[in-house]
BAMIMAR-434345 format. One record per residue (C-alpha): chain; x negated, y negated, z negated; residue number from 0. Coordinates in Angstrom, 3 decimals, padded with zeros to 6 digits. Example, Ala and Ser with C-alpha at 12.3 -4.5 7.8 and 13.67 -1.06 7.14 Angstrom:
{unit:A&c1:-012.300&c2:004.500&c3:-007.800&pos:0}
{unit:A&c1:-013.670&c2:001.060&c3:-007.140&pos:1}
END
This chain:
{unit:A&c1:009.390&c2:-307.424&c3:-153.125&pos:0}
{unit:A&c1:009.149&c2:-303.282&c3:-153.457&pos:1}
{unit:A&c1:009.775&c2:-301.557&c3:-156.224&pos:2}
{unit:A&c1:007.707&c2:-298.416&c3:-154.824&pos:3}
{unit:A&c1:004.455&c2:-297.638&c3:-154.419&pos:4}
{unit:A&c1:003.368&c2:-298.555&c3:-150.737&pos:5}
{unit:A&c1:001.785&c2:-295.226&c3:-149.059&pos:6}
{unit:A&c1:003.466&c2:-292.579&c3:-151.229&pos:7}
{unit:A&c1:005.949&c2:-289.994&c3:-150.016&pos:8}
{unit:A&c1:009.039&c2:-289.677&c3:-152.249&pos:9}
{unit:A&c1:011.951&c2:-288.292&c3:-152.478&pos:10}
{unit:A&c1:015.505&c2:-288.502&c3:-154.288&pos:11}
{unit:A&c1:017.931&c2:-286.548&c3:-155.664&pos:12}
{unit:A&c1:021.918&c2:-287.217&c3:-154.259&pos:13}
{unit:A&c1:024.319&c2:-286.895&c3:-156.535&pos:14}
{unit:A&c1:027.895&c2:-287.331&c3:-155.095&pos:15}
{unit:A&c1:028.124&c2:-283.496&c3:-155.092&pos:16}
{unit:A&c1:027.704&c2:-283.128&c3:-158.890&pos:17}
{unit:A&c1:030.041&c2:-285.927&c3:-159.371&pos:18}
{unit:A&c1:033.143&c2:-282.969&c3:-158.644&pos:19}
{unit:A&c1:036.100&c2:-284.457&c3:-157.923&pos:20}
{unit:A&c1:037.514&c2:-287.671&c3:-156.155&pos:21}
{unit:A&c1:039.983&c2:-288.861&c3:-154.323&pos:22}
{unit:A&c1:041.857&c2:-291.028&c3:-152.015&pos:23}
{unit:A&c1:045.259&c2:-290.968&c3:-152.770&pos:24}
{unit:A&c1:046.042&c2:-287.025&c3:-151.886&pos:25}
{unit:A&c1:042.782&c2:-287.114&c3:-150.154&pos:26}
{unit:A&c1:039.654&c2:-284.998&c3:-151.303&pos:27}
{unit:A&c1:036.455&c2:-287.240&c3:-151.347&pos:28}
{unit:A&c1:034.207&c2:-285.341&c3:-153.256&pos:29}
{unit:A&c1:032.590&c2:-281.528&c3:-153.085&pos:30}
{unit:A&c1:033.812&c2:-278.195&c3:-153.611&pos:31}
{unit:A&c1:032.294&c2:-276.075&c3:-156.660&pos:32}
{unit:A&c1:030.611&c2:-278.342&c3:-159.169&pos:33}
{unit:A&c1:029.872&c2:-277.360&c3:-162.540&pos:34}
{unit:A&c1:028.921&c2:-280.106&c3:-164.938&pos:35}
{unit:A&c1:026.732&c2:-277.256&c3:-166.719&pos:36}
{unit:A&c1:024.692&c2:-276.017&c3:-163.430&pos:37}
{unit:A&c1:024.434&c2:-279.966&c3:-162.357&pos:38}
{unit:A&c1:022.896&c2:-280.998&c3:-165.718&pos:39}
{unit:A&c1:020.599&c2:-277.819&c3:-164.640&pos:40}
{unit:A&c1:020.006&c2:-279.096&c3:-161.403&pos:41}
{unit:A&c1:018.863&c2:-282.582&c3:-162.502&pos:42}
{unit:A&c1:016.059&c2:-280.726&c3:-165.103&pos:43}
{unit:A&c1:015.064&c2:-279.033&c3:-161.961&pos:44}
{unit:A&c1:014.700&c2:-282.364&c3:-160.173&pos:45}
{unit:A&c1:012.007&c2:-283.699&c3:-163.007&pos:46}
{unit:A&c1:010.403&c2:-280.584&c3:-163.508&pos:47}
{unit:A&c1:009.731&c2:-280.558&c3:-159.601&pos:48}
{unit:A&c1:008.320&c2:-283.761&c3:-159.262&pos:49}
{unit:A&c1:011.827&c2:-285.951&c3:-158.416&pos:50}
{unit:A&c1:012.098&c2:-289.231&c3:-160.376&pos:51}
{unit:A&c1:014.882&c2:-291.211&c3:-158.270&pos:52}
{unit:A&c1:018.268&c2:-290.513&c3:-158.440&pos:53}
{unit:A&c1:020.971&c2:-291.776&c3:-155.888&pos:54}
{unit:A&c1:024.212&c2:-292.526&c3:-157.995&pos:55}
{unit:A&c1:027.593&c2:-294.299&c3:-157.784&pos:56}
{unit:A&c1:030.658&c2:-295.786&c3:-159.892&pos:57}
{unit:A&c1:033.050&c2:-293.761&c3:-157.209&pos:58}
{unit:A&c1:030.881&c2:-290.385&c3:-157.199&pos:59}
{unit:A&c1:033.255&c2:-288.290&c3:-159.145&pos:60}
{unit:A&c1:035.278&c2:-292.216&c3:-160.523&pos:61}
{unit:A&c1:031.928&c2:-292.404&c3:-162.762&pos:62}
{unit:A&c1:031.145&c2:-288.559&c3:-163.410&pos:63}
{unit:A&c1:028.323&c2:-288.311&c3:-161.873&pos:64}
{unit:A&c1:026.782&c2:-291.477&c3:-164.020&pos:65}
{unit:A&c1:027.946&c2:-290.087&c3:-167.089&pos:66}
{unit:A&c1:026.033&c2:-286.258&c3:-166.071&pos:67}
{unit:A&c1:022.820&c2:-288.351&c3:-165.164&pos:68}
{unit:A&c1:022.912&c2:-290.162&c3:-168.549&pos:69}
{unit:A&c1:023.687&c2:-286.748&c3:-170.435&pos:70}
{unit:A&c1:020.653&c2:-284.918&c3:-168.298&pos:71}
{unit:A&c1:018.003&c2:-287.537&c3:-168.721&pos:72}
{unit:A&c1:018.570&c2:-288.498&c3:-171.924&pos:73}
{unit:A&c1:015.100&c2:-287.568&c3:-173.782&pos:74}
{unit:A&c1:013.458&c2:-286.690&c3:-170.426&pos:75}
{unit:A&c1:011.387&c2:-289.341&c3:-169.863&pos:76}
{unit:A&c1:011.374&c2:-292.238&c3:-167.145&pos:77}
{unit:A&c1:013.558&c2:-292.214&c3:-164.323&pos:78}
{unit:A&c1:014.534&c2:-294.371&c3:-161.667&pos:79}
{unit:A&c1:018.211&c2:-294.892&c3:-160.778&pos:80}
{unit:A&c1:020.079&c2:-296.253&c3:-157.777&pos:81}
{unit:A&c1:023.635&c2:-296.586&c3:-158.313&pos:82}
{unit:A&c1:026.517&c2:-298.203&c3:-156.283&pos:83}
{unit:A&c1:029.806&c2:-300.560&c3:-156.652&pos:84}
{unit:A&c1:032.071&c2:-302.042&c3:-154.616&pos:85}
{unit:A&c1:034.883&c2:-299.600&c3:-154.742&pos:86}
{unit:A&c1:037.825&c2:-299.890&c3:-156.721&pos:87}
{unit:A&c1:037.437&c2:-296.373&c3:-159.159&pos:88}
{unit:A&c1:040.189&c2:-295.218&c3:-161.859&pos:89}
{unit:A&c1:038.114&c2:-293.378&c3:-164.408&pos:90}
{unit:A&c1:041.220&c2:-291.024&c3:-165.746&pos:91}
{unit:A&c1:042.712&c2:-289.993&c3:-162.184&pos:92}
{unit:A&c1:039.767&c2:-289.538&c3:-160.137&pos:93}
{unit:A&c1:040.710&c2:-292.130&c3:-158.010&pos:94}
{unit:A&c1:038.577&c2:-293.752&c3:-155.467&pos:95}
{unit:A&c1:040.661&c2:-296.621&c3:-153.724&pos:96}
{unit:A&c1:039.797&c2:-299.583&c3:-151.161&pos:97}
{unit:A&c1:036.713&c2:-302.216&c3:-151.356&pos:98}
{unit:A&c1:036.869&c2:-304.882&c3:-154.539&pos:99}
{unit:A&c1:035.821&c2:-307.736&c3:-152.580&pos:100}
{unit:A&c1:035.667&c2:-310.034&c3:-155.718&pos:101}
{unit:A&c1:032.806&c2:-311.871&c3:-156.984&pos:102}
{unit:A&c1:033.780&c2:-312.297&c3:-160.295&pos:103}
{unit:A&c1:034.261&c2:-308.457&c3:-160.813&pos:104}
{unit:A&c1:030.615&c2:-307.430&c3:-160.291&pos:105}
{unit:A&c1:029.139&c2:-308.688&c3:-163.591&pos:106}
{unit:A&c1:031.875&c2:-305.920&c3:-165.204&pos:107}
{unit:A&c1:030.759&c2:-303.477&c3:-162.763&pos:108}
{unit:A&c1:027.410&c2:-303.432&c3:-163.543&pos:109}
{unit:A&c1:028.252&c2:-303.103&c3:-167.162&pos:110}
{unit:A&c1:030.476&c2:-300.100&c3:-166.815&pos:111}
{unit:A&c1:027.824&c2:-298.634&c3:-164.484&pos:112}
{unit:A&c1:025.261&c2:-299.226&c3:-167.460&pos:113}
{unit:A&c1:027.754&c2:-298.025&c3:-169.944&pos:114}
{unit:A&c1:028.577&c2:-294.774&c3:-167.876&pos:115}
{unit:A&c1:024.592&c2:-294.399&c3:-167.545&pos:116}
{unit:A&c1:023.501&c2:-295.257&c3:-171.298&pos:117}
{unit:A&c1:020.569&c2:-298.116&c3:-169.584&pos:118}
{unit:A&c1:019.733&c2:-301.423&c3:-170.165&pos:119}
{unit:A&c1:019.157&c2:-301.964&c3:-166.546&pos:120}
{unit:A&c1:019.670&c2:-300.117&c3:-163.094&pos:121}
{unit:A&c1:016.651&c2:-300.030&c3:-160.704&pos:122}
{unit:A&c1:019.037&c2:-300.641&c3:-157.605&pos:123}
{unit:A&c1:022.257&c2:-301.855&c3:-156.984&pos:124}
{unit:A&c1:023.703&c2:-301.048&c3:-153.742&pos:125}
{unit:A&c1:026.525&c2:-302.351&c3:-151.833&pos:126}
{unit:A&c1:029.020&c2:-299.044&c3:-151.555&pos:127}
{unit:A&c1:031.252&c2:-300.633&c3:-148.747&pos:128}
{unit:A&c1:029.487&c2:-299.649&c3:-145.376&pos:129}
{unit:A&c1:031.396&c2:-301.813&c3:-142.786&pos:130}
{unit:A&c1:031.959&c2:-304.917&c3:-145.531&pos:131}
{unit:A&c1:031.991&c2:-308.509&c3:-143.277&pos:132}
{unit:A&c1:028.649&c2:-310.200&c3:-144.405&pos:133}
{unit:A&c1:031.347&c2:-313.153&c3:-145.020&pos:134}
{unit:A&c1:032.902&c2:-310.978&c3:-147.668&pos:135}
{unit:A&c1:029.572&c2:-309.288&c3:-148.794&pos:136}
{unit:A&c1:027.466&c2:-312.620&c3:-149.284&pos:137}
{unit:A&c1:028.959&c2:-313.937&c3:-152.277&pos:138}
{unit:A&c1:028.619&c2:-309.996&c3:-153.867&pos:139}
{unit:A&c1:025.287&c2:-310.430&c3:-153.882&pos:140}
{unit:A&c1:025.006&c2:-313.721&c3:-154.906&pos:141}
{unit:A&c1:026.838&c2:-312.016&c3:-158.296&pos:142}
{unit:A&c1:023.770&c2:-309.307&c3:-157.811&pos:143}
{unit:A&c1:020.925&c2:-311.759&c3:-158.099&pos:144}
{unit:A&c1:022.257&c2:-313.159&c3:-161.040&pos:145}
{unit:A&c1:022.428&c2:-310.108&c3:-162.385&pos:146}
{unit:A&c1:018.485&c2:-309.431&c3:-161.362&pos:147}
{unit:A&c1:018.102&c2:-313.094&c3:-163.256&pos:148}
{unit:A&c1:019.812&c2:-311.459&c3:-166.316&pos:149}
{unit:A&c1:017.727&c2:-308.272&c3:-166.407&pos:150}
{unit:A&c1:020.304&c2:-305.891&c3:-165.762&pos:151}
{unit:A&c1:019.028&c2:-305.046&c3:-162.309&pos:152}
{unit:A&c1:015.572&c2:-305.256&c3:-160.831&pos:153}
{unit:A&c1:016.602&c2:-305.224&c3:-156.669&pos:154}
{unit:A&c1:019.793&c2:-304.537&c3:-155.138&pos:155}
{unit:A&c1:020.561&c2:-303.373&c3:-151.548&pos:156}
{unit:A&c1:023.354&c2:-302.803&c3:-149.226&pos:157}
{unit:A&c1:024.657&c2:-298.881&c3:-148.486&pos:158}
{unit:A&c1:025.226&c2:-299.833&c3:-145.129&pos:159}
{unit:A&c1:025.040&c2:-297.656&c3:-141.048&pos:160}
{unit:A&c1:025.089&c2:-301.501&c3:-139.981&pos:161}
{unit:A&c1:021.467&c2:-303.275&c3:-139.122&pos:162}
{unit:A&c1:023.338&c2:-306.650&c3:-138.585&pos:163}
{unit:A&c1:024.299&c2:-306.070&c3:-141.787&pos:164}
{unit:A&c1:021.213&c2:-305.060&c3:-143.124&pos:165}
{unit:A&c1:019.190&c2:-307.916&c3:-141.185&pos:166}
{unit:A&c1:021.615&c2:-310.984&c3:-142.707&pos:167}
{unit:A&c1:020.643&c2:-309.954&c3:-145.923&pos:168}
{unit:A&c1:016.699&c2:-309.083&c3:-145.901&pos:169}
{unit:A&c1:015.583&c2:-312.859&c3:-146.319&pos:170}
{unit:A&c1:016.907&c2:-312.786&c3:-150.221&pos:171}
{unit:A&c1:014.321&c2:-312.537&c3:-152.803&pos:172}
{unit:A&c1:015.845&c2:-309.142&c3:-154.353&pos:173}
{unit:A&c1:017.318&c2:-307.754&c3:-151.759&pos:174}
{unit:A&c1:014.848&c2:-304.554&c3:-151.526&pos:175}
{unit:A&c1:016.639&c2:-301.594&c3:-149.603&pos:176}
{unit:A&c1:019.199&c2:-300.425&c3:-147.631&pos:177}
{unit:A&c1:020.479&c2:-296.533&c3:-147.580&pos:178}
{unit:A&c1:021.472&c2:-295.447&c3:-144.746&pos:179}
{unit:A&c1:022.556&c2:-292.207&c3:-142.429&pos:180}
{unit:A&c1:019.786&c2:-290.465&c3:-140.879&pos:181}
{unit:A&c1:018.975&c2:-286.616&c3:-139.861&pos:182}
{unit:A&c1:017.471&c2:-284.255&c3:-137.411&pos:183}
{unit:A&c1:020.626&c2:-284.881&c3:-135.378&pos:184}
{unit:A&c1:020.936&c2:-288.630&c3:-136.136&pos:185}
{unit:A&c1:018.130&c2:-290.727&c3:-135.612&pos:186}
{unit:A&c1:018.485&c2:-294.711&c3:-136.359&pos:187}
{unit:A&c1:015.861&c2:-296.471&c3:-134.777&pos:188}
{unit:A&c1:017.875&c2:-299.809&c3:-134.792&pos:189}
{unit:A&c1:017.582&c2:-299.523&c3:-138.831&pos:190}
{unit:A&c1:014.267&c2:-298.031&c3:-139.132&pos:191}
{unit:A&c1:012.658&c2:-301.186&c3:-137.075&pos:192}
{unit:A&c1:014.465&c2:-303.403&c3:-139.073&pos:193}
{unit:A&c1:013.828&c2:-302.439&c3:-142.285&pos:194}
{unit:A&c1:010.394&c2:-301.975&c3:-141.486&pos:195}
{unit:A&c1:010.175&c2:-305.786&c3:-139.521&pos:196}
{unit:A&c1:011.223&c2:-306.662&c3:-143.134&pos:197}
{unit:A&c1:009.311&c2:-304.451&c3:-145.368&pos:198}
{unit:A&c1:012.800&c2:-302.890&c3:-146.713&pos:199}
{unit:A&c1:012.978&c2:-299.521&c3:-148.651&pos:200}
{unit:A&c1:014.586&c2:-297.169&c3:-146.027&pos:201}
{unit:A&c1:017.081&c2:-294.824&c3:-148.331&pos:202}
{unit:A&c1:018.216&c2:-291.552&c3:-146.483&pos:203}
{unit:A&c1:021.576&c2:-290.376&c3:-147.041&pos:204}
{unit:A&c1:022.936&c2:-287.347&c3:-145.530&pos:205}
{unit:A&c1:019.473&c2:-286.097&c3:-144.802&pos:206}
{unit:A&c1:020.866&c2:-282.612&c3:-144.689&pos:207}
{unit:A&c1:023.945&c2:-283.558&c3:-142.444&pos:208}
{unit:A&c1:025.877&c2:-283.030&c3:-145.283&pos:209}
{unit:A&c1:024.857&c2:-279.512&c3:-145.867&pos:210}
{unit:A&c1:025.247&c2:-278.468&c3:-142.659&pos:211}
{unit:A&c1:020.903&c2:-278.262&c3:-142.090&pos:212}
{unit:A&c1:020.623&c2:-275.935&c3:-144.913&pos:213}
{unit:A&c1:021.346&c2:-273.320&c3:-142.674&pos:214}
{unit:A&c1:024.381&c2:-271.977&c3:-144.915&pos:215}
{unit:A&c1:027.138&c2:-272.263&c3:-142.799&pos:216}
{unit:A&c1:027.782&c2:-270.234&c3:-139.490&pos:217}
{unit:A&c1:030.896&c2:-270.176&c3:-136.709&pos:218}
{unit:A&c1:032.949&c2:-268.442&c3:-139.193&pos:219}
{unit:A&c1:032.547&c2:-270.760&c3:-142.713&pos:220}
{unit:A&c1:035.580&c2:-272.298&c3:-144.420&pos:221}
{unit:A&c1:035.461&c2:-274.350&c3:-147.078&pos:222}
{unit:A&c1:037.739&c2:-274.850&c3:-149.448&pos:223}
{unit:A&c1:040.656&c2:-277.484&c3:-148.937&pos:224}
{unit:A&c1:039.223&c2:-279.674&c3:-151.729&pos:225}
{unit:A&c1:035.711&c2:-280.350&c3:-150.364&pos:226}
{unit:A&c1:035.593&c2:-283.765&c3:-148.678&pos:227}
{unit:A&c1:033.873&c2:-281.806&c3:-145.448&pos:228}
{unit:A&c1:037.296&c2:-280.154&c3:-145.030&pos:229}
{unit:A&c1:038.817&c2:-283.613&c3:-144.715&pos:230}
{unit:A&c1:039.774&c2:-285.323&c3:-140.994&pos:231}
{unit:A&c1:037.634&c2:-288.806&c3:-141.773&pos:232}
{unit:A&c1:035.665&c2:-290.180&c3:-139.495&pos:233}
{unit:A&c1:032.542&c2:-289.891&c3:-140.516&pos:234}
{unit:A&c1:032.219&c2:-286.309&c3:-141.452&pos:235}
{unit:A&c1:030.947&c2:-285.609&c3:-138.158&pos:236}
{unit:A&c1:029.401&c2:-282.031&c3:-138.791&pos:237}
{unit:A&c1:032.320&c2:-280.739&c3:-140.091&pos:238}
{unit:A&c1:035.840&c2:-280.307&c3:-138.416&pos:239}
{unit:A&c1:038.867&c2:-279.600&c3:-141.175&pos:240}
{unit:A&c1:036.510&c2:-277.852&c3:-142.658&pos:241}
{unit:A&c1:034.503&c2:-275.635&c3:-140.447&pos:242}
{unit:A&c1:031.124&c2:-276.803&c3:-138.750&pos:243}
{unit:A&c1:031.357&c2:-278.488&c3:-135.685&pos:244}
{unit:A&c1:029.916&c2:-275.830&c3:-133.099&pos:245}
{unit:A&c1:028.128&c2:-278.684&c3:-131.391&pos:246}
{unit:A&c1:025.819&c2:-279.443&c3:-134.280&pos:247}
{unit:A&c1:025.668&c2:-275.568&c3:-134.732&pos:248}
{unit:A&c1:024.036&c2:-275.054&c3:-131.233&pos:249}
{unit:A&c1:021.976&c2:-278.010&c3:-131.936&pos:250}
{unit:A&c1:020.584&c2:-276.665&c3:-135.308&pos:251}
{unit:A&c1:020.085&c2:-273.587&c3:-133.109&pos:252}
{unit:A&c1:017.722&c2:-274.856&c3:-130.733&pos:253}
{unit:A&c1:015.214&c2:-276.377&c3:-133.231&pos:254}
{unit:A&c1:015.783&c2:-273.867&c3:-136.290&pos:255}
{unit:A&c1:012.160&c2:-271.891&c3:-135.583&pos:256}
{unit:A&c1:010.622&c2:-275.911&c3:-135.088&pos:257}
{unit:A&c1:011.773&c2:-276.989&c3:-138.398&pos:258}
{unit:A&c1:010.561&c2:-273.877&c3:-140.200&pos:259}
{unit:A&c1:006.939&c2:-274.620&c3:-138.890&pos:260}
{unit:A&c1:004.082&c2:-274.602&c3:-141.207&pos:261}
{unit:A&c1:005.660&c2:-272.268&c3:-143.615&pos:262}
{unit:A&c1:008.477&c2:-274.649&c3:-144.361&pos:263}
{unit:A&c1:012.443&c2:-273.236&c3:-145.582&pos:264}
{unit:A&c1:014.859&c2:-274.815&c3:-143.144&pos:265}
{unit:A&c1:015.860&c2:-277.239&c3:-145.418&pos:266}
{unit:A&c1:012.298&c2:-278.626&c3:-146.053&pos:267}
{unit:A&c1:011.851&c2:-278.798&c3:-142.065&pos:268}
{unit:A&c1:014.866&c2:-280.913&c3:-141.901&pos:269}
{unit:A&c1:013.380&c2:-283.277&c3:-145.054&pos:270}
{unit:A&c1:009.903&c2:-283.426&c3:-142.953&pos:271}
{unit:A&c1:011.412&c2:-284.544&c3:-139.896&pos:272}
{unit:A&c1:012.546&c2:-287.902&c3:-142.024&pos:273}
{unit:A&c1:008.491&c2:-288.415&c3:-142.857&pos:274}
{unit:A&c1:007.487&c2:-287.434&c3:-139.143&pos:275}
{unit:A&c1:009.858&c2:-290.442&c3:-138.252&pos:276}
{unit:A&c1:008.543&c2:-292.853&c3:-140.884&pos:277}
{unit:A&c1:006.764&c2:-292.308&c3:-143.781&pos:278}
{unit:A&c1:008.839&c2:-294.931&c3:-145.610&pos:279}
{unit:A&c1:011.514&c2:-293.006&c3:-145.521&pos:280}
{unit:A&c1:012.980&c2:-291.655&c3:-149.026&pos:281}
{unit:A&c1:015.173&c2:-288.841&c3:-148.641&pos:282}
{unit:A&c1:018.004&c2:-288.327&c3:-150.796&pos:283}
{unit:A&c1:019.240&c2:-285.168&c3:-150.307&pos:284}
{unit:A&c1:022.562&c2:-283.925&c3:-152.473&pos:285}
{unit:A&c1:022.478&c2:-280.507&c3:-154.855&pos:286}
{unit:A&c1:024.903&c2:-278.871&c3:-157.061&pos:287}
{unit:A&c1:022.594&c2:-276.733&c3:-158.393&pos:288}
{unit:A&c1:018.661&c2:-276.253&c3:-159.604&pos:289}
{unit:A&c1:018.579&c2:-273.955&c3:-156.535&pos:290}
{unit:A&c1:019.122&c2:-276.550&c3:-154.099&pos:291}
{unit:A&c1:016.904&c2:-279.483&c3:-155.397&pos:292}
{unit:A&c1:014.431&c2:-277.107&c3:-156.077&pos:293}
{unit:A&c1:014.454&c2:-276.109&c3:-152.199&pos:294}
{unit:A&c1:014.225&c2:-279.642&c3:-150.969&pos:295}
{unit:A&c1:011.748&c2:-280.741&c3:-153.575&pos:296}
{unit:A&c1:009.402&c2:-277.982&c3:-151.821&pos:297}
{unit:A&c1:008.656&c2:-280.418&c3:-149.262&pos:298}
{unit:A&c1:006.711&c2:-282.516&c3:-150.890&pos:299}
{unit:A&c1:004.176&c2:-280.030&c3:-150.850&pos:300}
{unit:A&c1:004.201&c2:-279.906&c3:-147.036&pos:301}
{unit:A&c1:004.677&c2:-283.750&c3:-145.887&pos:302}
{unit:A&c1:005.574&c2:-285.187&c3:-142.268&pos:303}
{unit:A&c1:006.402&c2:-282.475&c3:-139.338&pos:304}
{unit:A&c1:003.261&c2:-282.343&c3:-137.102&pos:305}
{unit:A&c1:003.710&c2:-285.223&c3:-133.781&pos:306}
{unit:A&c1:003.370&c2:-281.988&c3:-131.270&pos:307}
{unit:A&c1:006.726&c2:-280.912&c3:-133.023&pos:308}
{unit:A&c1:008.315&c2:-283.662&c3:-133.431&pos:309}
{unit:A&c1:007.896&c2:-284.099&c3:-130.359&pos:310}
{unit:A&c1:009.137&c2:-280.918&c3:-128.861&pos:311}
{unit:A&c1:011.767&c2:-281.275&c3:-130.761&pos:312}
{unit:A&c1:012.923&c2:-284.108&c3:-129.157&pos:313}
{unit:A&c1:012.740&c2:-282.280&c3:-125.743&pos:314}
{unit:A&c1:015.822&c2:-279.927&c3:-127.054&pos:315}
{unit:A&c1:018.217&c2:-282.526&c3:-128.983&pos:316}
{unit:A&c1:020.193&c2:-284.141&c3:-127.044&pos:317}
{unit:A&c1:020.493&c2:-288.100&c3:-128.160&pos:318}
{unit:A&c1:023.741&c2:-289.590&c3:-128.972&pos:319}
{unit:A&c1:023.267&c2:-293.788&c3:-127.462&pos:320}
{unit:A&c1:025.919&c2:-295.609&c3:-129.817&pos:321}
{unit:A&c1:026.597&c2:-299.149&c3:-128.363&pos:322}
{unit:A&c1:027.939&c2:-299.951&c3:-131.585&pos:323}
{unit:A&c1:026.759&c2:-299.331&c3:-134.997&pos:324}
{unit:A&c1:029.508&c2:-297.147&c3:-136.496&pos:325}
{unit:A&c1:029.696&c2:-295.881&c3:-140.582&pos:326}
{unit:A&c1:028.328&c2:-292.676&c3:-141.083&pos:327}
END
């Protein structure tokens, strides 16, 4: 089952960064600077440069983000939506707490989620826990498919840096995608070759490295104590308490010109890579602003990086062998 056309190269828009703030506890999970007025501007931006799919979730912004999507579409025509649960989310405090591993709590999910979004039904449900034990996870979906029975859903997915993961769920009927971490300096071959063995929808978070491939940020950026990239978890590789992490710096370095081939921005190159790798791929890259979106929605007028450049640009990144699939 796909819910895309086979052949066709398409791309999201992310929003956890319009989504504003969220946290942990004390603990910033969401970014810096949002504006509901310049997101709503952003998403217009989106349409009006060819983007139909946007990447939501109950915990972007504790159900912000849903409720700017439903605002910004509303009388825009079609869209497609994939949305998230899985996380425990306070709507008035902005909190974002630990995995809801309980069956009987996805059927409410999915309504708020609809509520917060103003739809009769989502066009994929993802899975927001990464590192969930299928043991935990199975009977989540099993909640998901009824849903899909119901017409609230038409495929659901796992959000998920995990192929075992991935792989113990790609036998059920509507299980159609997973999302996953995957950039110029993070290549998942594991995933890609199963997703593809199984004819999955390969999603592409943090195509940009979390901002860092935009080619905004230099040795001396700080940003501000509230942005999730000046945080100390795990997987915020690129950044380091909220500075970028001089190794990815030197990496973007080496393969800056490379990217821009063709007549391409920076952030484009890094977009075209994902195609060069597989054509399946559907980016998802985040914006605040129309700015942003607009920039990455530019390449879709170039397509995959040339194989000569991919190529060379594997001769200059060094390639990071995990023994262990880790969440990103």
């Amino acid at each position: 089952m796909t819910l895309f056309e086979p052949n066709t190269t398409l791309m999201g828009m992310g929003c956890w960064p319009i989504g504003g703030a969220m946290f942990n506890g004390d603990t910033s999970l969401g970014y810096s600077r949002s504006d509901d007025g310049e997101a709503i501007r952003a998403i217009h931006a989106a349409l009006d440069a060819g983007i139909h799919l946007f990447d939501t979730a109950a915990a972007y912004g504790a159900g912000h983000a849903d409720r700017l999507l439903a605002q910004a579409l509303r009388g825009r025509g079609e869209a497609m939506i994939v949305s998230k649960i899985g996380l425990k989310i306070d709507e008035a405090s902005k909190q974002v707490t630990d995995a809801d591993t309980d069956p009987d709590h996805v059927m409410p999910a999915i309504e708020r989620c609809l509520d917060r979004l103003d739809r009769d039904c989502i066009d994929i449900l993802l899975l927001h826990v990464n590192d969930m034990d299928v043991a935990l996870a199975e009977p989540l979906f099993d909640q998901m498919e009824r849903a899909r029975a119901a017409g609230k859903i038409r495929g659901y997915g796992w959000s998920t840096d995990f192929t075992a993961s991935a792989e113990a769920m790609a036998d059920r009927d509507g299980f159609v995608a997973v999302e996953h971490a995957m950039n110029v300096f993070l290549d998942a071959p594991g995933m890609r070759a199963a997703l593809e063995s199984h004819s999955l929808t390969p999603l592409i978070r943090s195509p940009l490295a979390m901002g860092l491939l935009g080619g905004g940020y230099g040795a001396g950026s700080v940003l501000p104590g509230d942005d999730v990239r000046a945080g100390d978890q795990n997987w915020v590789a690129y950044f380091r308490q909220g500075r970028p992490n001089p190794d990815f710096l030197t990496r973007l370095d080496a393969v800056r010109e490379l990217l821009q081939s063709g007549g391409r921005s920076l952030v484009q190159g890094a977009i075209c890579w994902l195609w060069g790798r597989s054509p399946a791929c559907i980016p998802l890259p985040g914006a605040r602003n129309a700015a942003q979106i607009t920039d990455s929605a530019g390449a879709l007028r170039h397509g995959p990086l040339p194989s000569a450049v991919m190529d060379e640009i594997e001769t200059l990144l060094p390639r990071d062998v995990e023994l262990e699939d880790r969440a990103r």
